[in-house]
C-alpha positions as a Markdown table, in Angstrom:
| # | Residue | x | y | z |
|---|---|---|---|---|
| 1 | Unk | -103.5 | -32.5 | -2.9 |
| 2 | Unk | -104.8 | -31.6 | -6.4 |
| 3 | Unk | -102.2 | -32.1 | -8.9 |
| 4 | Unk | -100.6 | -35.4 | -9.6 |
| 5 | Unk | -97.3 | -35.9 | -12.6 |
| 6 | Unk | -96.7 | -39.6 | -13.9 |
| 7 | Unk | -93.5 | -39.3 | -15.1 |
| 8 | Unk | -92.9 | -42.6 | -17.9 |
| 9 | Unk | -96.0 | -43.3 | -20.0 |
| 10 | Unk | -95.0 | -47.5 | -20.3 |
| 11 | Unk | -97.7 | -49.5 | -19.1 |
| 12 | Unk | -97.1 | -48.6 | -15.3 |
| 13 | Unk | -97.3 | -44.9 | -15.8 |
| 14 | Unk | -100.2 | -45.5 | -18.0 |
| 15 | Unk | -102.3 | -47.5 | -15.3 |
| 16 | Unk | -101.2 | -45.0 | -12.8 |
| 17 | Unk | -102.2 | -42.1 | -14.7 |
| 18 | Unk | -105.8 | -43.5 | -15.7 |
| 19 | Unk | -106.6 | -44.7 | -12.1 |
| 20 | Unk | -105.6 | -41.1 | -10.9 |
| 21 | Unk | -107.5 | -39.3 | -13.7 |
| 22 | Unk | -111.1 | -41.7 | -12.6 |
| 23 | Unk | -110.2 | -40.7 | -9.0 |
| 24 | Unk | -110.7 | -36.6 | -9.5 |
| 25 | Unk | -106.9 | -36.1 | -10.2 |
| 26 | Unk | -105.4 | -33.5 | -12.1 |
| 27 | Unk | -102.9 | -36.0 | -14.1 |
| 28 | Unk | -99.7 | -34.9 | -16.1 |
| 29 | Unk | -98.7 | -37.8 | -18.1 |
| 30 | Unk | -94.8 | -37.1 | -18.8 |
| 31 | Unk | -92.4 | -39.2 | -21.7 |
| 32 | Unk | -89.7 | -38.1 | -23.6 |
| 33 | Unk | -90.7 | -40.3 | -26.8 |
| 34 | Unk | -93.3 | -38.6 | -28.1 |
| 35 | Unk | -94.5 | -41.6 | -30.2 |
| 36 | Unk | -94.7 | -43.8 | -27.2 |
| 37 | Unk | -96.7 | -41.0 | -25.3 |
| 38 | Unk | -99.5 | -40.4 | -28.2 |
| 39 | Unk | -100.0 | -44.2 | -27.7 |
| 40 | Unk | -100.4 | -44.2 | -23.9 |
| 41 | Unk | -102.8 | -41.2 | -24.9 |
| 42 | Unk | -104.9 | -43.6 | -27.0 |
| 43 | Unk | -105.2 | -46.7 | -24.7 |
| 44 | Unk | -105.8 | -44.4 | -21.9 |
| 45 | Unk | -109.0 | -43.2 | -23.6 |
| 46 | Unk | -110.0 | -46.7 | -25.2 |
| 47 | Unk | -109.8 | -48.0 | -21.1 |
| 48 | Unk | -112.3 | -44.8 | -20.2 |
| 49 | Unk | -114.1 | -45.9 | -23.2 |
| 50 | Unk | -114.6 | -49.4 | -22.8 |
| 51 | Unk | -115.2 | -49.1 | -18.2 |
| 52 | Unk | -117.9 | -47.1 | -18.8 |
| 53 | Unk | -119.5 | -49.1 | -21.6 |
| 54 | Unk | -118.8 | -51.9 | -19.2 |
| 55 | Unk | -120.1 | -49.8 | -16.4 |
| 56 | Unk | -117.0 | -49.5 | -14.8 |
| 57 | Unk | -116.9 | -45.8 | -14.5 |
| 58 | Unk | -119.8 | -43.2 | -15.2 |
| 59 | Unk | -120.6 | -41.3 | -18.1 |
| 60 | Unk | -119.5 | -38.4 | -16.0 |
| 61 | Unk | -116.3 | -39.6 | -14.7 |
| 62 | Unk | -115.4 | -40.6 | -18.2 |
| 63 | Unk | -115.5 | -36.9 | -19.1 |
| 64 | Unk | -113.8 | -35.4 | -16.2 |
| 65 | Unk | -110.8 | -37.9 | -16.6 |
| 66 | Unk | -110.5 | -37.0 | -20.3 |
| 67 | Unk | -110.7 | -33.3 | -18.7 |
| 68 | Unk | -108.0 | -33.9 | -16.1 |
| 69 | Unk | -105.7 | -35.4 | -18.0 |
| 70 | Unk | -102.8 | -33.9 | -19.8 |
| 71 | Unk | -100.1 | -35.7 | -22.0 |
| 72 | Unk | -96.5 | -33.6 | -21.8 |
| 73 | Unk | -93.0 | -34.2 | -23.3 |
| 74 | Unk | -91.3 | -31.7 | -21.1 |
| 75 | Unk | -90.7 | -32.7 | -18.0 |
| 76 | Unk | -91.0 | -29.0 | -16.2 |
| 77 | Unk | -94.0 | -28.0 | -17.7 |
| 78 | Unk | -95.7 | -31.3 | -16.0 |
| 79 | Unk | -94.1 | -31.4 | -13.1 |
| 80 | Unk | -93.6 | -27.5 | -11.8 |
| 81 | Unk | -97.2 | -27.5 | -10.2 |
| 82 | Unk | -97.3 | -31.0 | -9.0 |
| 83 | Unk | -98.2 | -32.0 | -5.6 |
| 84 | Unk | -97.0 | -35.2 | -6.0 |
| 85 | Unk | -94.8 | -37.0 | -8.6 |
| 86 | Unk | -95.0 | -40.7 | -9.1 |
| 87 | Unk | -91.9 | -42.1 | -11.5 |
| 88 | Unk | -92.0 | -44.9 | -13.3 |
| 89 | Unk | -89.4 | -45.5 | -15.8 |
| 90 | Unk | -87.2 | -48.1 | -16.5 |
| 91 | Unk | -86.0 | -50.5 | -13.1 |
| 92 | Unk | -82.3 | -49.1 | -14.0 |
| 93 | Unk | -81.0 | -47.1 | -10.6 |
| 94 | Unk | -79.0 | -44.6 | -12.5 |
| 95 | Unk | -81.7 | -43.5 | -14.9 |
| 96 | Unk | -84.2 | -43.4 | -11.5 |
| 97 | Unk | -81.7 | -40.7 | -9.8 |
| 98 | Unk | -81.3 | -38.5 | -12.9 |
| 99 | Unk | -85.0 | -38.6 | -13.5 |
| 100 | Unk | -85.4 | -37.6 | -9.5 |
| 101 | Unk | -82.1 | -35.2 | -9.3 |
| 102 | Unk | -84.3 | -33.0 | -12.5 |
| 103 | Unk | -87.7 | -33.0 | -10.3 |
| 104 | Unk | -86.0 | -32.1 | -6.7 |
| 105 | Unk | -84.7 | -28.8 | -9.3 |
| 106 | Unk | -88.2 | -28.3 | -10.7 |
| 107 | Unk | -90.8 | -29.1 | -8.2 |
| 108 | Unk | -91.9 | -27.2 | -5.0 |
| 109 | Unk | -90.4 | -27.6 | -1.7 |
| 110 | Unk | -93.3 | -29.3 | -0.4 |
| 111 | Unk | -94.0 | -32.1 | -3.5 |
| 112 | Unk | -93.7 | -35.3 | -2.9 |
| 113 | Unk | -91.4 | -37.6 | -4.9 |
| 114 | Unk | -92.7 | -41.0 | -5.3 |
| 115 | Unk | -90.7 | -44.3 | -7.6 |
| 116 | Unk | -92.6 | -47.0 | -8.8 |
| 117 | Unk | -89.6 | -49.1 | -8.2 |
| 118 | Unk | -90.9 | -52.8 | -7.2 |
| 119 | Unk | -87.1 | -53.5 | -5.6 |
| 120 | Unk | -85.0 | -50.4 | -5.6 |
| 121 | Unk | -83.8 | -47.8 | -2.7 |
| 122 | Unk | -85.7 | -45.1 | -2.0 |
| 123 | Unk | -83.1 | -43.8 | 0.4 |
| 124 | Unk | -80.2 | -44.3 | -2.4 |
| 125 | Unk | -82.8 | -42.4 | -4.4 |
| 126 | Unk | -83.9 | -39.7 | -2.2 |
| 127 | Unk | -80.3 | -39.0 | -0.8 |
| 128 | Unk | -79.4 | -38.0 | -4.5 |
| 129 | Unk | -82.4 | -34.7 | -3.3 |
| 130 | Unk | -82.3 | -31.8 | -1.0 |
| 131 | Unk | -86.0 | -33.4 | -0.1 |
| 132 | Unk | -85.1 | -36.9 | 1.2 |
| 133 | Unk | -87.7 | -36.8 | 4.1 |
| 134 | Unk | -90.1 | -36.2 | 0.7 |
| 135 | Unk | -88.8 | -39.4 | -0.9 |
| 136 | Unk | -90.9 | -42.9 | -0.8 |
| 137 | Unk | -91.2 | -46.4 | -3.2 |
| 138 | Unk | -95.6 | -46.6 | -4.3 |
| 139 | Unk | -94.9 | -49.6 | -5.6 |
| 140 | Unk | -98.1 | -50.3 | -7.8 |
| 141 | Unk | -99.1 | -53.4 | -9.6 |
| 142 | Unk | -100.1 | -54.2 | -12.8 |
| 143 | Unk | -102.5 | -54.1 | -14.2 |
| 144 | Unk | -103.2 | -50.9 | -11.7 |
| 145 | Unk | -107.0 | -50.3 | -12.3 |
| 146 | Unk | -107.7 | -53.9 | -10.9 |
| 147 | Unk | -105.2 | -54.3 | -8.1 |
| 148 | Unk | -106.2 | -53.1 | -5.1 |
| 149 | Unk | -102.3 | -53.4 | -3.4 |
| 150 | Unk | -99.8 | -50.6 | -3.3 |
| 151 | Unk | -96.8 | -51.3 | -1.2 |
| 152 | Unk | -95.6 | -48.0 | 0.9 |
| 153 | Unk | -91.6 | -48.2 | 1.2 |
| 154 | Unk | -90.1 | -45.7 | 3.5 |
| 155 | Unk | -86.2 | -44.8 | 2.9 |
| 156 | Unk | -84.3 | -44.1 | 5.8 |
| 157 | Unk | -85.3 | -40.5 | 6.1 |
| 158 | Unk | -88.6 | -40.6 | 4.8 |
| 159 | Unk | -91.1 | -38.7 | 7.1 |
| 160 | Unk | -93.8 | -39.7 | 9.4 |
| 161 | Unk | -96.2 | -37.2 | 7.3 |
| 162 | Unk | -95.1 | -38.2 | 4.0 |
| 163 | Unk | -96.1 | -41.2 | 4.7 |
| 164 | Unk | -99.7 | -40.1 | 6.2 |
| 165 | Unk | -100.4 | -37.9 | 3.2 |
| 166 | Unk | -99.6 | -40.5 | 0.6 |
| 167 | Unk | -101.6 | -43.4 | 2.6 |
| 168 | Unk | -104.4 | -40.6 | 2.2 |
| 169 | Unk | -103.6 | -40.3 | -1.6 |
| 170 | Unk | -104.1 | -43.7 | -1.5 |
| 171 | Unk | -107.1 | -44.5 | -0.1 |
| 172 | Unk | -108.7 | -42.0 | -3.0 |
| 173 | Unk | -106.9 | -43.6 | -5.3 |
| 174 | Unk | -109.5 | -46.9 | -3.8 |
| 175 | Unk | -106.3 | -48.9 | -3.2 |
| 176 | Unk | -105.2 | -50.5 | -0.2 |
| 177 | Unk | -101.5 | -49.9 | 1.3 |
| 178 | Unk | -98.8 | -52.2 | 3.9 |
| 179 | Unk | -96.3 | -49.9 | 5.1 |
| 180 | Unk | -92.7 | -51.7 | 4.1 |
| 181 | Unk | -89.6 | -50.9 | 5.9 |
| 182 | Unk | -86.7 | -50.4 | 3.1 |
| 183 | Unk | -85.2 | -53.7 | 1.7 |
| 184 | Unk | -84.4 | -55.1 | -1.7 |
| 185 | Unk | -87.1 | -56.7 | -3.0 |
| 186 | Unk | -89.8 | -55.4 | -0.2 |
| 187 | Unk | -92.5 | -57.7 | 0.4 |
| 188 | Unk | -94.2 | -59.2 | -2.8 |
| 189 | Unk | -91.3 | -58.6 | -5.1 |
| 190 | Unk | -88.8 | -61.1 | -3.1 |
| 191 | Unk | -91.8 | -63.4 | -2.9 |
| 192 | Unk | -93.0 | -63.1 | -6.9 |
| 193 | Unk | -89.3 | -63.5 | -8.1 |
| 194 | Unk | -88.7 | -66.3 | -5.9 |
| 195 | Unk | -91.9 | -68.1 | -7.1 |
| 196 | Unk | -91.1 | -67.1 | -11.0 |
| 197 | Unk | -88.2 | -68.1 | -10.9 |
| 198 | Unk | -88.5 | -71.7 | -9.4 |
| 199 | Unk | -91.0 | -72.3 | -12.4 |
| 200 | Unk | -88.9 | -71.0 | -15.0 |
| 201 | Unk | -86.2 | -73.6 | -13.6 |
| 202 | Unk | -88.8 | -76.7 | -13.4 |
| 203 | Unk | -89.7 | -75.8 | -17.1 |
| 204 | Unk | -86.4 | -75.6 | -18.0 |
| 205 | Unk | -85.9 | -78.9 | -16.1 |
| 206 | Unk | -88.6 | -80.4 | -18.0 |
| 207 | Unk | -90.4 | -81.2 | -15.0 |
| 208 | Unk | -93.9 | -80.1 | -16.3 |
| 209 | Unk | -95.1 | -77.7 | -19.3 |
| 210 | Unk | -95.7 | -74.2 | -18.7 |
| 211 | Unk | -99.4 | -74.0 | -18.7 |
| 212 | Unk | -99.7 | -77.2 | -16.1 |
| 213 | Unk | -97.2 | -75.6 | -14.3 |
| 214 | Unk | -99.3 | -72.1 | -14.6 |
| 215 | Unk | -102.3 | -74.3 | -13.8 |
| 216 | Unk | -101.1 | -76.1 | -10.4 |
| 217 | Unk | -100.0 | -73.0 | -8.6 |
| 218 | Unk | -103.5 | -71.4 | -9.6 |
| 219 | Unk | -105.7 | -74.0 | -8.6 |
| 220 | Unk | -103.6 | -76.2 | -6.1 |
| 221 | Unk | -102.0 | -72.7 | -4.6 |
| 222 | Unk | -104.8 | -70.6 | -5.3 |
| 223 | Unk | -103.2 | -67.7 | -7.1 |
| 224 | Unk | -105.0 | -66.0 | -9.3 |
| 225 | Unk | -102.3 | -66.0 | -12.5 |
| 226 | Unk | -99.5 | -68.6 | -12.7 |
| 227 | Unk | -96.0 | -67.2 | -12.0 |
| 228 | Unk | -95.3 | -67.6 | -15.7 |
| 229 | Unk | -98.1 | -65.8 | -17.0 |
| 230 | Unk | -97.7 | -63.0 | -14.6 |
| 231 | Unk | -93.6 | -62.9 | -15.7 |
| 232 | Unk | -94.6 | -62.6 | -19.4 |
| 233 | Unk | -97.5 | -60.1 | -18.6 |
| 234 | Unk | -94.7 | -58.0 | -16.5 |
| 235 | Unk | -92.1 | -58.3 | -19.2 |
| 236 | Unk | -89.1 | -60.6 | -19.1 |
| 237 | Unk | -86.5 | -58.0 | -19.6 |
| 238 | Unk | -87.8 | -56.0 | -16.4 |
| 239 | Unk | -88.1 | -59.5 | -14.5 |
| 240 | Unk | -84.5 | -60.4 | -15.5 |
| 241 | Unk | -83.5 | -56.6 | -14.1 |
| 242 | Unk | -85.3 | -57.0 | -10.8 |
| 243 | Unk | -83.5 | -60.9 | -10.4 |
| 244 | Unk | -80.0 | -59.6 | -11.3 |
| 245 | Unk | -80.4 | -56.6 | -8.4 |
| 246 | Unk | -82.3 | -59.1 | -6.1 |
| 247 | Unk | -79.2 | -61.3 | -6.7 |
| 248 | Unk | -76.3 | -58.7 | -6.4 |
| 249 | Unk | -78.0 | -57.2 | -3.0 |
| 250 | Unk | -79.6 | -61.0 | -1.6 |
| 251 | Unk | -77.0 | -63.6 | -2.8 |
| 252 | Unk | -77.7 | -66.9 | -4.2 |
| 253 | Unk | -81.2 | -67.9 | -4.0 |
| 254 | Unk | -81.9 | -65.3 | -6.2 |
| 255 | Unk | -79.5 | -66.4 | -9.6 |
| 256 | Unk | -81.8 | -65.6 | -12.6 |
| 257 | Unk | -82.9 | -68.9 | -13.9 |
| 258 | Unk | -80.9 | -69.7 | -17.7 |
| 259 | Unk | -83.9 | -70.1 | -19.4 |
| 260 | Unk | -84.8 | -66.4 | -18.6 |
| 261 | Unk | -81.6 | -65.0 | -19.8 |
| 262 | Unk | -81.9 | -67.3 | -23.3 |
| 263 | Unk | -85.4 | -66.0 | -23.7 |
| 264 | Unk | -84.4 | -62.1 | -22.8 |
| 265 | Unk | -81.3 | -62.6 | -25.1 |
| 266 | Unk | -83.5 | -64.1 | -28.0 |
| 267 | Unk | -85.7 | -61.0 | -27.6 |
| 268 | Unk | -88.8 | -63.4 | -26.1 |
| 269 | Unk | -89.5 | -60.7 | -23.4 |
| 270 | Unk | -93.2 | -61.9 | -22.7 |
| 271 | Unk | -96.8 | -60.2 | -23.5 |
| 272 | Unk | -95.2 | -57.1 | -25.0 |
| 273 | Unk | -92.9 | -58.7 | -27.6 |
| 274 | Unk | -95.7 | -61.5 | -28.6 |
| 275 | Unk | -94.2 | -64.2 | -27.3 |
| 276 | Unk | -92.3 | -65.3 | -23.8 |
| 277 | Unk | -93.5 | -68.4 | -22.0 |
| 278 | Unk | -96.3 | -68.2 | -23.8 |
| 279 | Unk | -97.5 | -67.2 | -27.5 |
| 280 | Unk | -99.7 | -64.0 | -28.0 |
| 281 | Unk | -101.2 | -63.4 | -31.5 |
């Protein structure tokens, strides 16, 4: 397993796509939006840049991920050869399956189709192929060079082998996996939105600021980032998205909060936008 496509160069695909490249990957880096792609280009190489100054990565590394990675706007020129294809676009179900319905008509019989999704269905997903047993969720997290976590999520009739050969991939990648029977929200997403979402209420509430809020959880919970730090460094728009589905497929407990529907509305979508819960110069 040689040849890996990222296909959406936002700042999943981007993470993906440089923690591939360091690991000895042949990486195709895939976005329709040329402009947005030449940028995921340049922050690529300012991360290889700055690990190795930092001493992150080697000198030599540095040089073979610049080697091994290639930036392409059309999708069948980066994905023909691929062994395995990793897509991470938008959390919108219908955009997922046309991306995935293109790739199953492009890619060999034997490559492996992979969504990023952090809630979706793989089996909805892969039961839009003629490869479902080739379909699983690698649900990454951000930022993807430091977290050590990818959840596995098998659809219904994803194989006992893909599953082996991307636990494999994996394990190069210097990540550790949990295996995840299919169901919305898997594992840490359920948990995160839950936790997001109960602070967004207490600040809406008035119960406490955001930062002491931020601060308890980290220090009295021991998290490492407080749940409205992490929702603005994901983006509020994608967090409202993974609510509303959590809601329409969980029920109740799951209602996206008001105060992140004013914020999304008002175009406050966290990190990425310069301001959310938080301000960012």
């Amino acid at each position: 397993m040689d040849i890996i496509t990222v296909v959406g160069s936002g700042v999943m695909g981007k993470g993906i796509a440089y923690t591939s490249a360091i690991s000895g990957f042949k990486v195709f880096l895939n976005d329709i939006n040329e402009t947005v792609l030449e940028k995921a280009k340049q922050d690529i190489y300012g991360l290889l840049e700055g690990s190795c100054q930092k001493g992150f990565i080697s000198a030599e590394q540095l040089a073979t991920a610049k080697e091994n990675l290639v930036f392409e706007t059309n999708l069948e020129s980066a994905a023909k050869d691929a062994d395995l294809v990793i897509e991470a676009v938008l959390e919108k179900i219908d955009l997922k399956i046309e991306i995935f319905k293109k790739l199953d008509a492009i890619c060999r019989p034997d490559t492996i189709l992979a969504t990023n999704t952090s809630t979706m269905s793989p089996t909805e997903i892969g039961a839009q192929t003629a490869r479902p047993d080739k379909v699983i969720a690698m649900h990454f997290f951000n930022p993807v060079h430091k977290m050590k976590l990818i959840e596995l999520i098998r659809g219904l009739e994803t194989s006992d082998e893909t599953v082996r050969i991307v636990k494999e991939i994996s394990e190069k990648l210097n990540k550790e996996t949990v295996e995840v029977n299919e169901f919305p929200g898997f594992v840490t997403s359920r948990m995160n939105c839950l936790i997001g979402n109960e602070a967004m209420n207490m600040l809406m509430e008035g119960v406490a600021s955001a930062e002491d809020i931020d601060k308890a959880i980290k220090l009295g919970l021991n998290h490492p980032m407080g749940p409205l730090e992490l929702a603005d460094l994901v983006g509020l728009d994608t967090r409202l998205r993974n609510m509303e589905y959590l809601y329409q497929t969980l029920g109740e407990k799951y209602r996206p909060s008001p105060i992140l529907l004013k914020y999304v509305k008002a175009g406050r979508l966290g990190k990425k936008s310069g301001s959310g819960f938080y301000h960012y110069s």
